[in-house]
N, C-alpha and C positions, 0 to 999 in steps of 0.2 A: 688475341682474336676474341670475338664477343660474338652473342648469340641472342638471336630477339627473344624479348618477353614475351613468355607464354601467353599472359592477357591483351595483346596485341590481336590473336588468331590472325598471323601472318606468319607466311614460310619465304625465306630468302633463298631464291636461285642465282647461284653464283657461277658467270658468264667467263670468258675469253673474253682479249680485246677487242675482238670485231664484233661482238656484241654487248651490253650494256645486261649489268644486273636484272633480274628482274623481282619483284617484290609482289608477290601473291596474297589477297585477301579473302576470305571466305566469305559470304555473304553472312549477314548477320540484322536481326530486326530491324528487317525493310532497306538494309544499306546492300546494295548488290556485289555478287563478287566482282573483286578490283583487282589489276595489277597496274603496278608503277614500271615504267619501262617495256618497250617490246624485241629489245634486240636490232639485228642488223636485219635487212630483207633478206640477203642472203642464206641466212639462219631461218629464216622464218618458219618452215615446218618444222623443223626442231624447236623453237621458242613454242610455236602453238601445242606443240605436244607436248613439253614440259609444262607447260603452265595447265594444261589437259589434267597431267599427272596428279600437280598439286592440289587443284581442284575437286580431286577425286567424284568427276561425273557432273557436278554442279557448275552450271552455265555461264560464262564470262558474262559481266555485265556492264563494264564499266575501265578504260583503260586512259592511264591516267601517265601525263607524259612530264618528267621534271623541265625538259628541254627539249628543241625540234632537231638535235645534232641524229644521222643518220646511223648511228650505232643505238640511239634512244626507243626510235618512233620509225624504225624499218618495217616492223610486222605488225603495224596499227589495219594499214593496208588488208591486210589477208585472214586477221580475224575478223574485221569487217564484212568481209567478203565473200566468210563462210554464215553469220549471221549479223545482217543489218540493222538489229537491236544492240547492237554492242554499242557503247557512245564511247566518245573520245571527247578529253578534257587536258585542254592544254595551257600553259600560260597565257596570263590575261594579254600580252604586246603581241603575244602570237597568230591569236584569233582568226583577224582580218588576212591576213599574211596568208594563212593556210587556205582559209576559205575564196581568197581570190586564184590562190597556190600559184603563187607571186615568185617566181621566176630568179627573178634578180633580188628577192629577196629571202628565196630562201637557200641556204646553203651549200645541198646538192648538185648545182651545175659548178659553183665556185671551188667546190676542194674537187670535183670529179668521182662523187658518189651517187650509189642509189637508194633513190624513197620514193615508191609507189604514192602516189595520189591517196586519201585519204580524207576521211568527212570528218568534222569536229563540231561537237555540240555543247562543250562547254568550257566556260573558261575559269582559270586558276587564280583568284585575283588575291594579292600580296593583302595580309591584314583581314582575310576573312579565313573560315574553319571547313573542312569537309568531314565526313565518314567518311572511313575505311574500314572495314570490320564491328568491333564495339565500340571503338576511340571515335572522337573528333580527333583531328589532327590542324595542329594550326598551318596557311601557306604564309611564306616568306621570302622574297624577291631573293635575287643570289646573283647580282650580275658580276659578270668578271670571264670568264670561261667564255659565257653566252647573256648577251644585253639582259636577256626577259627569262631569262632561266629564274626557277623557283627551288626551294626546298621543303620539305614538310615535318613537322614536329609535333612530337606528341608528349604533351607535357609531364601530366602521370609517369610516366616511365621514361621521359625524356629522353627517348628516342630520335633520332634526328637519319631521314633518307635525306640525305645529302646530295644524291646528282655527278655531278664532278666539280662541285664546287668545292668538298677535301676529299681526296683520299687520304690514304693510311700513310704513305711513305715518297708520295710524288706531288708534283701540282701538274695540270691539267693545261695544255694550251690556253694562252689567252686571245681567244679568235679575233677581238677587237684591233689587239694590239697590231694584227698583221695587215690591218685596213686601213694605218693611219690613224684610230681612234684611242682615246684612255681607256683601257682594259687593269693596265697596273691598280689602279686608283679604286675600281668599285670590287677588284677581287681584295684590296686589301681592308675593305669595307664589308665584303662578306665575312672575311678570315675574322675581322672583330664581332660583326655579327653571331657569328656558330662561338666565338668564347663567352660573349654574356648568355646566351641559350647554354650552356653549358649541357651538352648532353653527355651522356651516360653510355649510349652506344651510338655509332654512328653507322649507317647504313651508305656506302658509296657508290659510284655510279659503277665501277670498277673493284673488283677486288672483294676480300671478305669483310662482314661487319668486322668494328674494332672498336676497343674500349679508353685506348690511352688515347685519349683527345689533346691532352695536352703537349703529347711530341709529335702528333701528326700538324697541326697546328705548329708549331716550332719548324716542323720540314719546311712547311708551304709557305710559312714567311722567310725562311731564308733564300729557298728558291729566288722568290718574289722580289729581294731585295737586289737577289745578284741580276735577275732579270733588270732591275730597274737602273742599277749601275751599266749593265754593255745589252742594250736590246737586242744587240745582233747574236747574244748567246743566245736570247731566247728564240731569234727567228729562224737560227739554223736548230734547234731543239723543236722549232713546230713542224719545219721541210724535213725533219729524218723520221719525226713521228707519223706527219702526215702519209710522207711516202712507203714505208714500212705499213702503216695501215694498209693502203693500197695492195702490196705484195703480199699480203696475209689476204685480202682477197682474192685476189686474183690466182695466188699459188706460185704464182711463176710466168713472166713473161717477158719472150723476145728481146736481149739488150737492145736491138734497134727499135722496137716497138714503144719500147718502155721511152726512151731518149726521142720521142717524136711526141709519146703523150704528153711529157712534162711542159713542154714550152707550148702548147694547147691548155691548158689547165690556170685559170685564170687563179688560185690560189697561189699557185709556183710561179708564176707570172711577176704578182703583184709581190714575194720572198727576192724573187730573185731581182727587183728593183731596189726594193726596200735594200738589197745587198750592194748597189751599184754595178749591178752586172747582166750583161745581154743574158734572157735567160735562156737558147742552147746550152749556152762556156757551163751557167749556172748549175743546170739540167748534168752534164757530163761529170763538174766536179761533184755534186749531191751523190748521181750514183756510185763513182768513184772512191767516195769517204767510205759509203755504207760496206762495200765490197770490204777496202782495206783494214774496219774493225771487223771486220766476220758476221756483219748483221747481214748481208745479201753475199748467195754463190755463185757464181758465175759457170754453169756448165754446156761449154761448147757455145757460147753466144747465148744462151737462156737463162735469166737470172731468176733464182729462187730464193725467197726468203726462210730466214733463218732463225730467226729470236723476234717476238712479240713486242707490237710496240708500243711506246706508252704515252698516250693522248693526253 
């Protein structure tokens, strides 16, 4: 486990899966306080109060998003909300996306998430540098996970917020892959990217900093390779994370509710074709797995989740 550099003047909040890290900056000459990530919406008064906390009194100024996945950029929404000086800066492919808040392209109807509406005023463009405290931090495309996903690096210390482009001991759904698209291809494109940056700690989108880069990195390419040998490991690996997301929101819901929402959900939709199969049969067998490892309970027709899932 690793811990950010004092001369950074950032403090790492470390999330649950239904919410996304968050990474606090203090304001520093003329650079406004910033954090990277806002959690899920659900979370959102507890993200804005943590991030209150870390603050210590001094005014958000600037929220800075790796990716538009709704565990990222749920409570961009609600600090907004409470002051309309806060800006938001997202990857540069994202921009227009957000600002038309383009429907069909963005994520939250397709996996059957929530993200509040949201202003954005600036964009994260790959190959150019931001403040964050006293650092410049270099930005860096990261697609794989997420097409227009970024990371940021700070070279001095060579620190790397990575996003969910590495965790520490997993690899991350690769959203593309479940659309039909190359996802394999430009995650293992980032994966070489973070080893020539070779950083020192990495900051994840998930999980606590860590310092062994080199075996996190070894996880995610072997992951990656078994992915790339039988995809349908990796597309029932996205249907048990994705759905498990869902029951850690939700808490618990209705085995018939749950089995009516699935084959409406254009993410489980598009899994359960990719599987060759009507998606009810699909729908019935997903829940059915989940139950018989112990990740979902089943009590009296109400299903509750059980174990955290891992996106």
């Amino acid at each position: 486990m690793g811990s950010l550099p004092a001369e950074l003047g950032a403090q790492l909040l470390q999330r649950d899966w239904l919410s996304a890290n968050h990474t606090v900056f203090a304001g520093c000459d003329g650079a406004p306080a910033a954090v990277v990530d806002t959690g899920y919406s659900r979370h959102g008064a507890m993200s804005q109060a943590l991030i209150d906390h870390a603050l210590a009194g001094e005014s958000l100024g600037r929220i800075v998003n790796t990716h538009l996945h709704s565990d990222h950029c749920g409570g961009n929404a609600l600090l907004q909300a409470r002051d309309p000086a806060v800006q938001v800066w997202v990857p540069q492919g994202s921009v227009d996306i957000v600002r038309a808040w383009d429907e069909a392209r963005l994520s939250y109807r397709y996996t059957g998430q929530q993200c509040p509406p949201f202003r954005v005023d600036g964009a994260l463009v790959p190959g150019a540098t931001l403040r964050l405290g006293p650092t410049m931090w270099q930005i860096h495309a990261a697609p794989g996970h997420d097409p227009d996903a970024v990371m940021l690096f700070e070279p001095q210390t060579r620190t790397l917020i990575a996003g969910d482009a590495l965790w520490e001991d997993r690899l991350a759904i690769i959203f593309p892959e479940l659309e039909g698209q190359d996802g394999f291809g430009p995650t293992e494109a980032t994966l070489a990217l973070i080893e020539r940056l070779a950083p020192r700690v990495v900051v994840p989108g998930h999980g606590p900093a860590f310092e062994d880069v080199g075996a996190a990195l070894a996880a995610s390419r072997r992951r990656l390779e078994a992915f790339r040998r039988d995809p349908q490991r990796h597309l029932r690996h996205a249907a048990r994370a994705l759905l498990m997301f869902h029951m850690m929101e939700h808490r618990h819901r209705p085995r018939a509710e749950l089995l009516d929402w699935l084959p409406r959900t254009p993410v489980f939709v598009a899994m359960a074709r990719g599987s060759g199969a009507e998606p009810p049969a699909w729908g019935r067998e997903l829940v059915d797995s989940l139950l018989d490892d112990g990740l979902l309970a089943d009590h009296d027709g109400v299903l509750h989740w059980a174990v955290a899932p891992s996106r």
